[in-house]
C-alpha positions as CSV (number, residue, x, y, z in Angstrom):
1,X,-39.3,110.9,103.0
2,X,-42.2,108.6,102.7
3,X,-44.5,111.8,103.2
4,X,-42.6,114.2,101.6
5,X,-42.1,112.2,98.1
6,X,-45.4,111.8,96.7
7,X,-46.0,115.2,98.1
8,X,-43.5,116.5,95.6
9,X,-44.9,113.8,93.1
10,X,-48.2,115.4,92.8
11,X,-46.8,118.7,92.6
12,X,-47.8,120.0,95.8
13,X,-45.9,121.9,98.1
14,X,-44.0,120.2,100.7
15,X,-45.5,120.0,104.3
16,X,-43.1,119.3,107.0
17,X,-43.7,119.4,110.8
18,X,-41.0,120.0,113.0
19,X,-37.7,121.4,111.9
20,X,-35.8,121.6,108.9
21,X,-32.6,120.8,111.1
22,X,-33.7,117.7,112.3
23,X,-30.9,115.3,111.4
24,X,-32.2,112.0,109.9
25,X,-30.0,108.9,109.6
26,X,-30.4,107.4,105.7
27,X,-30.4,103.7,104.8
28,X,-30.9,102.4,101.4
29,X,-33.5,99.5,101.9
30,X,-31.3,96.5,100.1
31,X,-28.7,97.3,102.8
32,X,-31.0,97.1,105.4
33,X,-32.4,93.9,104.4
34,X,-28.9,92.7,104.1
35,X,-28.3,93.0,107.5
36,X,-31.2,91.4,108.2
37,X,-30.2,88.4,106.3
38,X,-27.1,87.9,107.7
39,X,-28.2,88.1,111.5
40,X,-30.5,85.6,110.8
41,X,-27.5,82.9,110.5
42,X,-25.6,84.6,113.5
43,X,-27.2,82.8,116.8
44,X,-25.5,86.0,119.1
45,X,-27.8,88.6,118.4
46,X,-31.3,86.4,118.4
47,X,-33.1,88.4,120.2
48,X,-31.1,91.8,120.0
49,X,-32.2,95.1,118.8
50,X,-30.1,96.0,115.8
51,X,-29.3,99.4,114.6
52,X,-28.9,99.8,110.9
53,X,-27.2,103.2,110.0
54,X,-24.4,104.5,108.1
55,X,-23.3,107.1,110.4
56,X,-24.1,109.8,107.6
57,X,-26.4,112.2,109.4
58,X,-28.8,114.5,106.7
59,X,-30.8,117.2,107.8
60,X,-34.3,117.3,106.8
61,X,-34.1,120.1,104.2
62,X,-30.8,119.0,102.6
63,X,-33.2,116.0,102.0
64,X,-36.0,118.4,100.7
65,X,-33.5,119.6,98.6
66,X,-32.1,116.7,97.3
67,X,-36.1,115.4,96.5
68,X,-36.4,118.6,94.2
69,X,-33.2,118.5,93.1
70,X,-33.4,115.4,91.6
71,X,-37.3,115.8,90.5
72,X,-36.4,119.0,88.4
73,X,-38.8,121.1,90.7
């Protein structure tokens, strides 16, 4: 999304590398950084890898879509 956004801001046309059925895994940021905060008060998982995800999987061009969609393009 990070490339594909101001791609669409600036009215270009939407470069993508790879497939279009890729499935990505999207996390809003604030709930993210919630988890973050938490584990920082729970001694168990110092030094653990933590996966944040909500189990929703979105293919790249439903989230394409969803960019122009929403950006009236």
């Amino acid at each position: 999304m990070n490339v594909m956004l101001p791609q669409l801001l600036a009215g270009d046309q939407v470069v993508v590398k790879g497939s279009l059925g890729r499935v990505q895994g999207i996390v809003y940021v604030k709930d993210a950084s919630d988890v973050v905060c938490k584990s920082i008060y729970m001694p168990e998982v110092f030094g653990q890898i933590i996966n944040v995800g909500t189990g929703n999987r979105t293919t790249i061009w439903d989230l394409v879509y969803a960019l122009i969609r929403v950006l009236g393009r």
